[in-house]
N, C-alpha and C positions, 0 to 999 in steps of 0.2 A: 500602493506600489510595493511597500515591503511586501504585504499579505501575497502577493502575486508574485514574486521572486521566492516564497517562501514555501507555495501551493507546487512551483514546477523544483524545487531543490526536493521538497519531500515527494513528488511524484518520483523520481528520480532514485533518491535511495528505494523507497518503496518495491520498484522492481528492477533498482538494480543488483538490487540479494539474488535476484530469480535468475541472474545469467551466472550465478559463482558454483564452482565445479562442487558435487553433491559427495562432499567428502568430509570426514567427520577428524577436527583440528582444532584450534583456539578459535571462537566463533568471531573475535575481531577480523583475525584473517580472511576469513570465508566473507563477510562484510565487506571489505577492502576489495578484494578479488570479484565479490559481483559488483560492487560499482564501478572497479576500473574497466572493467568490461561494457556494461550497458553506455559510459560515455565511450567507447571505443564506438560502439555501436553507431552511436548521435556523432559522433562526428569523422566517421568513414569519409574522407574525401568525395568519393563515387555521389553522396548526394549533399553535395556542396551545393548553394545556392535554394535549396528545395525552402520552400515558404512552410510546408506541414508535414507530417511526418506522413506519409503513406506507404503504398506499394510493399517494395521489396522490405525497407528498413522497418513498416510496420511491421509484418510478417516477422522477422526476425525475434523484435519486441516480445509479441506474442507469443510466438515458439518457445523463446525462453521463459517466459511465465508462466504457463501453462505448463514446463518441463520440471521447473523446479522450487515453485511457489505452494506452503501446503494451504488454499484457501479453504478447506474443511475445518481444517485448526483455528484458523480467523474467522472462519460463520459462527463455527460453535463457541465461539467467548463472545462472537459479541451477540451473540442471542443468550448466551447464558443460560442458567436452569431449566429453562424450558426445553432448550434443545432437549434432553434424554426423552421427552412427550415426543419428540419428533418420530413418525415412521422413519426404517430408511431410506426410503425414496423420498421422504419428505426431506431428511437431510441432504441427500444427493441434489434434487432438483433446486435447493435452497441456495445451497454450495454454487452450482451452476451459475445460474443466476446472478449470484452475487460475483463471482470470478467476472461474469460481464460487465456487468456494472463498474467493476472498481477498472477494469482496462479502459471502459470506453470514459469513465472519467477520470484517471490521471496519465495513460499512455497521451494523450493531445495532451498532456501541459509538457512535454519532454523536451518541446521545442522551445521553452523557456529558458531551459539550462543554457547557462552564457559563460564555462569556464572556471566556477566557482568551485572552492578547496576544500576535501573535507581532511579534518583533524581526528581522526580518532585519539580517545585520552583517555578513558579508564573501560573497564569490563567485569562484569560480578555474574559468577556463575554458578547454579548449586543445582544438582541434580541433572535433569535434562533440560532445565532451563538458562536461558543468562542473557543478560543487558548489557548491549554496546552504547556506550555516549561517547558524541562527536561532535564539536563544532564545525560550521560551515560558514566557508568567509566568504560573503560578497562583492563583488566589484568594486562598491561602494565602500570597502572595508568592515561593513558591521560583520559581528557573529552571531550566526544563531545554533541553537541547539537541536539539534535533531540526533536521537535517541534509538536504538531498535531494541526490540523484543526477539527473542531465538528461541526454537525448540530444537531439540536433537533426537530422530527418529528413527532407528535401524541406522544409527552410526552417521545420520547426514542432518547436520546444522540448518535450519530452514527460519526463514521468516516466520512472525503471527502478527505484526503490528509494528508503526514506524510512528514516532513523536517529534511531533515538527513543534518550537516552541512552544512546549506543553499541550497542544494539539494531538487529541490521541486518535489515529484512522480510526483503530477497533473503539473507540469510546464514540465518534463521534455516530456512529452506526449504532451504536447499543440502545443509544436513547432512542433512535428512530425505531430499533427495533419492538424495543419494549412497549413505546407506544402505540405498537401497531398490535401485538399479541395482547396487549392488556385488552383490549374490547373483540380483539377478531382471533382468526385461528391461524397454525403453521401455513393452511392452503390460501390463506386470504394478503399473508405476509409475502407468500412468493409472488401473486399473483401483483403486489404492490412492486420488488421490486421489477417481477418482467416488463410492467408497463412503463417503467422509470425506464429501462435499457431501451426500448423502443419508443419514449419519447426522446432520445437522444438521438438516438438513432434516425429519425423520420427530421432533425430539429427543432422539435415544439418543448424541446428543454434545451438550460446548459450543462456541460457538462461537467458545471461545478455546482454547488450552491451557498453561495455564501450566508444567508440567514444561516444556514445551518454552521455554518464555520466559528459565523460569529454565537452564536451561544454556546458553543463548544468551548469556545475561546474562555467563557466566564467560569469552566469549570477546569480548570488545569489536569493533566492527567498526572498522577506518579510515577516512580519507579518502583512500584510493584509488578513482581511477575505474576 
């Protein structure tokens, strides 16, 4: 239960960076300002009663991620050194790809968020990088810690990664990724994830996977940038 109140809280911050206005400030704020946004979103009276996120309020979702999210910045860390081997279409079509992936698996958990508070409490910031740490209070009153990563790119503050109880998105993808280039090539990597999007896609997946969670889980991510 926790893991799964914990899955739709970091889906949540995840892209709710991607609805905050692309302006370049204290990167807490820019934080703050896209999550109170994306819950403004989720809980729009208009679709009050809806069992799943679809239609219009998906739409919405998406626009704003795709408007303000830099998922090039998050392919390319968590593929790591390799990426520079990548052509650039190999990096674009990667990018792609992967931007799919990561909507169609955390935009469905946004229906989880039931209310919960976050606490912004410290910030470290050097260069064009900085880390936001926040706690988030559950219904149930526990707190967890959910962490974000920021780049600052032409003056606008952007996500690359969100730490959900040491849980790192970009880490948890890295190992997948590495595993897949250590025996195959960039074209065999996309090729893996486009089939992952379109088994979710057709249902012959979910659109989480928890083995994968859980051995992520054994390796805590830090607060390096």
């Amino acid at each position: 239960m926790k893991r799964t109140i914990l899955f739709s809280i970091v889906s949540v911050a995840l892209f709710g960076l991607l609805t905050a206005s692309a302006w370049a400030g204290v990167p807490t704020d820019t934080v703050k300002e896209g999550v109170d946004k994306v819950i403004t979103i989720l809980q729009d009276p208009k679709y009050k009663g809806a069992k799943v996120i679809s239609g219009e309020q998906l739409d919405r979702l998406r626009a704003a991620v795709r408007q303000f999210f830099d998922f090039e910045e998050l392919t390319a860390r968590a593929v790591g050194r390799p990426w520079l081997k990548f052509t650039p279409q190999q990096q674009k079509d990667l990018s792609s790809s992967f931007q799919e992936l990561l909507e169609k698996t955390y935009i469905s958990k946004f229906e989880g968020y039931n209310g919960e508070k976050f606490d912004y409490q410290k910030e470290m910031a050097q260069g064009n990088l900085a880390f936001v740490q926040s706690q988030v209070q559950a219904n149930d009153g526990k707190l967890l810690s959910v962490n974000f990563r920021l780049i600052q790119k032409d003056g606008h503050w952007l996500i690359y990664d969100v730490i959900g109880e040491g849980i790192s998105i970009m880490e948890i993808y890295r190992s997948q990724f590495a595993q897949e280039l250590q025996n195959g090539t960039p074209d065999s990597l996309i090729g893996k994830v486009r089939d992952r999007v379109a088994d979710i896609a057709a249902g012959k997946a979910p659109a989480d996977d928890k083995a994968v969670l859980n051995d992520a889980a054994k390796q805590p991510a830090t607060a390096k940038q």
